[in-house]
C-alpha positions in Angstrom: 0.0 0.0 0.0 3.2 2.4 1.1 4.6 1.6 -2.3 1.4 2.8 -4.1 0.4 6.1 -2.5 4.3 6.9 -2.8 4.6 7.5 -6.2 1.6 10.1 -5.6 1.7 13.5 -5.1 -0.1 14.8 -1.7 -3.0 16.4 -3.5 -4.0 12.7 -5.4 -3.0 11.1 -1.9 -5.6 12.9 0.0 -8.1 12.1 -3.3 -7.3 8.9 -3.0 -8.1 8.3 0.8 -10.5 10.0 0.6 -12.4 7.8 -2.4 -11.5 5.2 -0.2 -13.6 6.7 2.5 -16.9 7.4 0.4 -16.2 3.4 -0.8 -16.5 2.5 3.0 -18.9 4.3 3.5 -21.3 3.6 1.1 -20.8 0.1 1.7 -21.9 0.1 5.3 -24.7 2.1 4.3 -25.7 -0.8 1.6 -25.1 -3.7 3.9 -26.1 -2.0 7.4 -24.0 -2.0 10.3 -24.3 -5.7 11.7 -21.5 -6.8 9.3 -18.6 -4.1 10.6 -19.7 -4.6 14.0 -18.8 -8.1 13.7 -15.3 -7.5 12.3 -14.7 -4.2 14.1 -15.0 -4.2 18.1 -15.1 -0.2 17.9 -17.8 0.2 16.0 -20.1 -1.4 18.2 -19.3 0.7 20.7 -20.6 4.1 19.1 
């Protein structure tokens, strides 16, 4: 992943994350949150 983002300038590595983000995101939205609780202790806690 280091050797990826590397090669980018700041500007495309902050794009980049935060693409990733909206990805997340949207997919916890899609599937609900019973599936990232499971794999993530923290998010159960919120």
């Amino acid at each position: 992943m280091e050797n990826l983002t590397a090669s980018l300038s700041l500007q495309e590595q902050l794009a980049f994350w935060e693409r990733r983000t909206e990805i997340m995101l949207e997919r916890q939205r899609k599937y609900g949150q019973r599936p990232v609780r499971r794999m993530d202790g923290t998010a159960a806690k919120q």
